[in-house]
PAKOLLUM-887977 format. One record per residue (C-alpha): z, x, y; residue number from 1; chain; residue in one letter. Coordinates in steps of 0.5 Angstrom, whole numbers. Example, Ala and Ser with C-alpha at 12.3 -4.5 7.8 and 13.67 -1.06 7.14 Angstrom:
# PAKOLLUM-887977
ATOM     w     u     v resi chain resn
ATOM    16    25    -9    1     A    A
ATOM    14    27    -2    2     A    S
# end
This chain:
# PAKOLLUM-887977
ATOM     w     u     v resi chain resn
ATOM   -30    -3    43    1     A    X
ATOM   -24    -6    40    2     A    X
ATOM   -29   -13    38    3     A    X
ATOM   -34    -8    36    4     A    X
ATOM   -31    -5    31    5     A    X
ATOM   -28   -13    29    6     A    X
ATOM   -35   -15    28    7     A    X
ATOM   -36    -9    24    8     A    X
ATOM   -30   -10    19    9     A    X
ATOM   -33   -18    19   10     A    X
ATOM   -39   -16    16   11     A    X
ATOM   -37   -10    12   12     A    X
ATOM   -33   -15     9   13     A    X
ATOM   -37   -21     9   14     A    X
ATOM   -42   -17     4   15     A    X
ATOM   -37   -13     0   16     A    X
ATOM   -34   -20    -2   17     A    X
ATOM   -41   -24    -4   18     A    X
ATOM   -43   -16    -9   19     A    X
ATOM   -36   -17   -13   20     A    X
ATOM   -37   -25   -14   21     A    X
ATOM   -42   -23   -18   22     A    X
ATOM   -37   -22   -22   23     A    X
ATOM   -33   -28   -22   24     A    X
ATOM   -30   -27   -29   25     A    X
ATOM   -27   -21   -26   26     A    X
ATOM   -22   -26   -22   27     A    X
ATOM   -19   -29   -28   28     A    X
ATOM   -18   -22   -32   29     A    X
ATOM   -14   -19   -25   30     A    X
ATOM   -10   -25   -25   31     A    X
ATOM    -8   -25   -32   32     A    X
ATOM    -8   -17   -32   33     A    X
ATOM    -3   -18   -25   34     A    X
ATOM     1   -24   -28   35     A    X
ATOM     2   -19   -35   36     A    X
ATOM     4   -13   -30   37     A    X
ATOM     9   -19   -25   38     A    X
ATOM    12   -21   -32   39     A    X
ATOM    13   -13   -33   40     A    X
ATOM    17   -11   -27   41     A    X
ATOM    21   -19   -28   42     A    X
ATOM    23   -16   -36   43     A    X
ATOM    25    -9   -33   44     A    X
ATOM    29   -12   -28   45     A    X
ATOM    33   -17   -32   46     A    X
ATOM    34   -10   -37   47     A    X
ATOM    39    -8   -31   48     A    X
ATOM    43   -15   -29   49     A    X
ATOM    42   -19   -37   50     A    X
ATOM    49   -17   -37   51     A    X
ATOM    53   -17   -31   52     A    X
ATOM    51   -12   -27   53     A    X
ATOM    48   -10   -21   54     A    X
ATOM    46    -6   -16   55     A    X
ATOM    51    -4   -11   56     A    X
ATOM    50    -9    -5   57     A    X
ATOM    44   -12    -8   58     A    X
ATOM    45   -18   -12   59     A    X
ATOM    39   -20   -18   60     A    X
ATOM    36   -25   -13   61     A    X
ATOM    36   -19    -7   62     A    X
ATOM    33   -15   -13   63     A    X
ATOM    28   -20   -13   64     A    X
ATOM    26   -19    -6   65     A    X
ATOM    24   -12    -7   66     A    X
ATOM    20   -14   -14   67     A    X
ATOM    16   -18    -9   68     A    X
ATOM    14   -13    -4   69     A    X
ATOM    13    -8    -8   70     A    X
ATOM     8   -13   -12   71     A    X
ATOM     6   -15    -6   72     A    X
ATOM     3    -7    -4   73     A    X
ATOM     0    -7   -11   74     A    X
ATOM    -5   -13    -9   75     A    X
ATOM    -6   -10    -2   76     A    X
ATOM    -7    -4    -5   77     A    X
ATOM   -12    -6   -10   78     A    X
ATOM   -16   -11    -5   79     A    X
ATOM   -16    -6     1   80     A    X
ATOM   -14     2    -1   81     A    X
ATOM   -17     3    -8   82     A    X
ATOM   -24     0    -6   83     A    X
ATOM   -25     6     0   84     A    X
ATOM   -21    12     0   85     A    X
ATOM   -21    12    -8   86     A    X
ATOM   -28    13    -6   87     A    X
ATOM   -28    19    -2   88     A    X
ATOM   -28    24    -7   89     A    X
ATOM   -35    21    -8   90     A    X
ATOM   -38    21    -2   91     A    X
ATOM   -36    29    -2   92     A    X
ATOM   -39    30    -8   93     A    X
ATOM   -46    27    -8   94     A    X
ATOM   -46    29     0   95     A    X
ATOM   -46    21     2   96     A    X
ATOM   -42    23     7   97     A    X
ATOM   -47    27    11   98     A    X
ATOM   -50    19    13   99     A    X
ATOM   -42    17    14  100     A    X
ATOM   -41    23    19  101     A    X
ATOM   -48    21    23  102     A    X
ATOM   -46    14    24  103     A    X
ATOM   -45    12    32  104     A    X
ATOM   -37    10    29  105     A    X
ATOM   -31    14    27  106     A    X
ATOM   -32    17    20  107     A    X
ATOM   -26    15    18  108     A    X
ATOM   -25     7    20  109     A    X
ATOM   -31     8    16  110     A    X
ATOM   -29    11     9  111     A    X
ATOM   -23     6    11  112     A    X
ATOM   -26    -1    12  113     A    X
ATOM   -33    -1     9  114     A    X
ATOM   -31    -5     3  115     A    X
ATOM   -25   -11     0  116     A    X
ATOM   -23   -13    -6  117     A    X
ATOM   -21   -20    -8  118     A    X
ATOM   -18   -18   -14  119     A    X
ATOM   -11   -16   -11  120     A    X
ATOM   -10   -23    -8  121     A    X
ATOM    -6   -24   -15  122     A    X
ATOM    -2   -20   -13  123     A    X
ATOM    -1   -21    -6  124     A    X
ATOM     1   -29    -8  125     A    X
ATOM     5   -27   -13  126     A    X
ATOM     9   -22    -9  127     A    X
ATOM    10   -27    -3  128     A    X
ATOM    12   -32    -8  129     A    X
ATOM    17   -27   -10  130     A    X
ATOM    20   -25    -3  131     A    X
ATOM    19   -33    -1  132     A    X
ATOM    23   -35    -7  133     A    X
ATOM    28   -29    -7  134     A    X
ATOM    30   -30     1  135     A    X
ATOM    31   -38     0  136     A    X
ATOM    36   -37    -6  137     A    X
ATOM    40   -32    -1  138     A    X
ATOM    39   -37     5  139     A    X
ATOM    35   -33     9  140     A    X
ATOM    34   -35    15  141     A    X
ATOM    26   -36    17  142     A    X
ATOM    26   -31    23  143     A    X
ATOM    28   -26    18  144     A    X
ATOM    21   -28    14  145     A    X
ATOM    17   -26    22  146     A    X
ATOM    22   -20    23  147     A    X
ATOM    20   -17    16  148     A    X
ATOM    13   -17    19  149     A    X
ATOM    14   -11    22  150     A    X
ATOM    16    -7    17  151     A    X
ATOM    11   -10    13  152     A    X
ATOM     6    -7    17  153     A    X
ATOM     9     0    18  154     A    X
ATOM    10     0    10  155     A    X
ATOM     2    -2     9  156     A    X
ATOM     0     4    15  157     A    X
ATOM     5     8    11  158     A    X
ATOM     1     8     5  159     A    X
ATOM    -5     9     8  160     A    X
ATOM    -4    15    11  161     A    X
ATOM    -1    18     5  162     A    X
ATOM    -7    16     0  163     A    X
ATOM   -12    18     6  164     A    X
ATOM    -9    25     7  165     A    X
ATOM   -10    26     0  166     A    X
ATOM   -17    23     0  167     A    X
ATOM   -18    28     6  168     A    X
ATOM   -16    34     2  169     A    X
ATOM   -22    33    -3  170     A    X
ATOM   -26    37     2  171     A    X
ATOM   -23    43     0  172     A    X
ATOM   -21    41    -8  173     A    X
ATOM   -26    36   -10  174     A    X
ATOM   -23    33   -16  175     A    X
ATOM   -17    29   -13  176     A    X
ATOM   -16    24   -18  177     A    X
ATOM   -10    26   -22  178     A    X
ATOM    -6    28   -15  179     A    X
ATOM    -8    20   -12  180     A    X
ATOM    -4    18   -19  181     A    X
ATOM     2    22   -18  182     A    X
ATOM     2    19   -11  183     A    X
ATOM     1    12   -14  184     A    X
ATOM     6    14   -20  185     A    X
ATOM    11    16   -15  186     A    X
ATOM    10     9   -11  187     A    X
ATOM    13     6   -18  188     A    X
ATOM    20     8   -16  189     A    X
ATOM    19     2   -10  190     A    X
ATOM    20    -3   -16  191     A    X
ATOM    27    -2   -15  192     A    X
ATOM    32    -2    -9  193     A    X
ATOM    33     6    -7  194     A    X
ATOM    41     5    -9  195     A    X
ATOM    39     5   -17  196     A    X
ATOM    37    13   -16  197     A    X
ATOM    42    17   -15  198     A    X
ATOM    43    21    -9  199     A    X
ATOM    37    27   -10  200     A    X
ATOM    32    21   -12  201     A    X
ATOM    34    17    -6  202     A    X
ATOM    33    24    -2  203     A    X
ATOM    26    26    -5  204     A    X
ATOM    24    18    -4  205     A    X
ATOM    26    18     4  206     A    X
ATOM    25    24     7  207     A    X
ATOM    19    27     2  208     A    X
ATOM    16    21     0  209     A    X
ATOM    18    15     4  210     A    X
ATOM    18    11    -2  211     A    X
ATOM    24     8     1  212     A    X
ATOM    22     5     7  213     A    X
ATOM    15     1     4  214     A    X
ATOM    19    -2    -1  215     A    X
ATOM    26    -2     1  216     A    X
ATOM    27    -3     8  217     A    X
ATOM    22    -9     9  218     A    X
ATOM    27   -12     3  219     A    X
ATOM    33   -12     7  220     A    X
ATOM    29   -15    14  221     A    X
ATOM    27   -21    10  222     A    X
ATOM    35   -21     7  223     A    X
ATOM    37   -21    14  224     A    X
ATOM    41   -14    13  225     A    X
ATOM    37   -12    19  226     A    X
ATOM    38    -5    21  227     A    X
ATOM    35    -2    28  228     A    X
ATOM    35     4    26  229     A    X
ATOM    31     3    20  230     A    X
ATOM    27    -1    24  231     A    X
ATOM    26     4    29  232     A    X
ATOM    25     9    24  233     A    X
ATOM    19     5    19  234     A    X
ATOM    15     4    26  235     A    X
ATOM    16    11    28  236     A    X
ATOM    14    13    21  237     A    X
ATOM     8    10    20  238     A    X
ATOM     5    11    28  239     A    X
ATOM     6    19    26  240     A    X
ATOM     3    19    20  241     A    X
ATOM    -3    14    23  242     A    X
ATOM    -3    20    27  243     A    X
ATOM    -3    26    23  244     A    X
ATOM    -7    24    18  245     A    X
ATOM   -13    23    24  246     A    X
ATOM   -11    30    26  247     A    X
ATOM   -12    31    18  248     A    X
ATOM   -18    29    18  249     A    X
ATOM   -22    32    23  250     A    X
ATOM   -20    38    21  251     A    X
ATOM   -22    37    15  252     A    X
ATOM   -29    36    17  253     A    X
ATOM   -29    43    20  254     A    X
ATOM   -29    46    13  255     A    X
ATOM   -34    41    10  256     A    X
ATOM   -41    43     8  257     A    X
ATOM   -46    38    10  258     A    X
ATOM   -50    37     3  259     A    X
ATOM   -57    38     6  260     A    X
ATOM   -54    45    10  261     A    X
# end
C-alpha cells in the first residue's frame, strides 16, 4: 500500500513540475521576490537589535535561527501546501470534487499531494541557509541539526492540519479565502522567538494557534536548548491534529453535495 501511494506521489509530481517549467521565467521572479521578502524579515529583525538590545535569551545570531525556520516554512508552503489545499475551494465549487471522491485512493492524500511548486525552493534554500549560518556562529553541535529534524517535521505537519481543516471547512462556507490568509497572517508572528510577545500573545500563539511550536521550538532544538518536553509535545501535537483534521474530513463530506446529485 504504502509504495502505492509512493509511485502516485512520483508521478503526481513528475507531471506537475514539468506544467510549471513552462514557465520557467516565474523561477527567476520567486527568487528575487523570495530574496526581497528574506532582506525584509533580516531589516525587521535588525530594528530590534541595531541598538543593543535583544530578546531575552535569544541573542541576534539565535534570532537569526527563527528568521531561517520561518523562511523555511514559506517556501514549504509555497511548494507543497498553497499548490493543493488552496484549491479545495475550487474543487467544491465547480464540483470537481465529485471525480477526487470516486477515485480508488484517500480523497484526502489526494487533494493533498496532486501538485508541487518549485517556486518555494527560494525560500527553502535561503532559510536553511539561515539556520545553518546561525547555528554555526552559535557553535551548534551537528547532532543538534538531526535532532531538529523532528520538530521540523511535527511543525510542517502541524501547518498542514490547520490549513486542511479550514480548506475542509469550504464544504459548508464556500468561499474561505480570507479565513486561509488570516491563519497565514497570524503565521507571520513566527518570524520572531515567542518571548517578543507579551505574555497574552505568547498564550494565543501556543495553545490557540500553535504558532510557537512551528517556528520557535524547532529553533531552540537546532540551538541546542532541547526540551523533551517540548519535543514531546510538538510530535504529540502534530499526530493529534494528523488525526483530527482525517476525522474533520470525513465528516465533512457527510454534508457535501455531489454536483451531479
Amino acid at each position: 500500500m504504502l509504495t502505492k501511494y509512493l509511485l502516485l506521489v512520483r508521478r503526481f509530481w513528475t507531471a506537475a513540475i514539468a506544467a510549471e517549467m513552462e514557465y520557467r521565467l516565474n523561477f527567476a521572479l520567486e527568487t528575487i521576490t523570495s530574496i526581497g521578502n528574506f532582506v525584509g524579515s533580516l531589516f525587521g529583525l535588525y530594528l530590534f537589535y541595531r541598538k543593543g538590545y535583544q530578546f531575552p535569551g535569544w541573542s541576534w545570531e539565535a534570532a537569526l535561527v527563527v528568521v531561517g525556520v520561518f523562511t523555511f516554512f514559506q517556501g514549504m508552503s509555497a511548494a507543497f501546501l498553497s499548490p493543493n489545499l488552496s484549491k479545495i475551494v475550487d474543487h467544491i465549487q465547480k464540483g470537481t470534487l465529485d471525480f477526487v471522491l470516486l477515485k480508488p485512493i484517500s480523497s484526502q492524500f489526494w487533494l493533498s499531494t496532486r501538485s508541487i511548486s518549485p517556486w518555494g525552493l527560494p525560500d527553502v534554500l535561503l532559510g536553511l541557509s539561515l539556520i545553518v549560518y546561525g547555528g554555526v556562529k552559535m557553535g551548534v553541535a551537528p547532532i543538534n541539526y538531526l535532532l531538529g529534524i523532528v520538530p521540523l517535521t511535527s511543525a510542517f505537519l502541524i501547518l498542514y492540519s490547520l490549513w486542511f481543516m479550514l480548506g475542509a471547512t469550504s464544504i459548508w462556507f464556500v468561499k474561505i479565502y480570507n479565513v486561509t490568509e488570516v491563519l497565514r497572517g497570524l503565521l507571520e508572528a513566527g518570524r520572531y522567538p515567542l518571548v517578543a510577545y507579551p505574555p497574552i500573545y505568547r498564550f494565543f500563539f501556543t495553545f490557540v494557534v500553535p504558532v510557537s511550536f512551528i517556528t520557535t521550538v524547532p529553533a531552540e532544538v537546532f540551538l541546542g536548548r532541547v526540551s523533551w518536553w517540548s519535543m514531546g509535545s510538538s510530535i504529540g501535537l502534530a499526530m493529534l491534529l494528523m488525526f483530527i483534521a482525517n476525522r474533520w474530513w470525513r465528516f465533512a463530506l457527510r454534508f457535501y453535495t455531489s454536483a451531479s446529485s
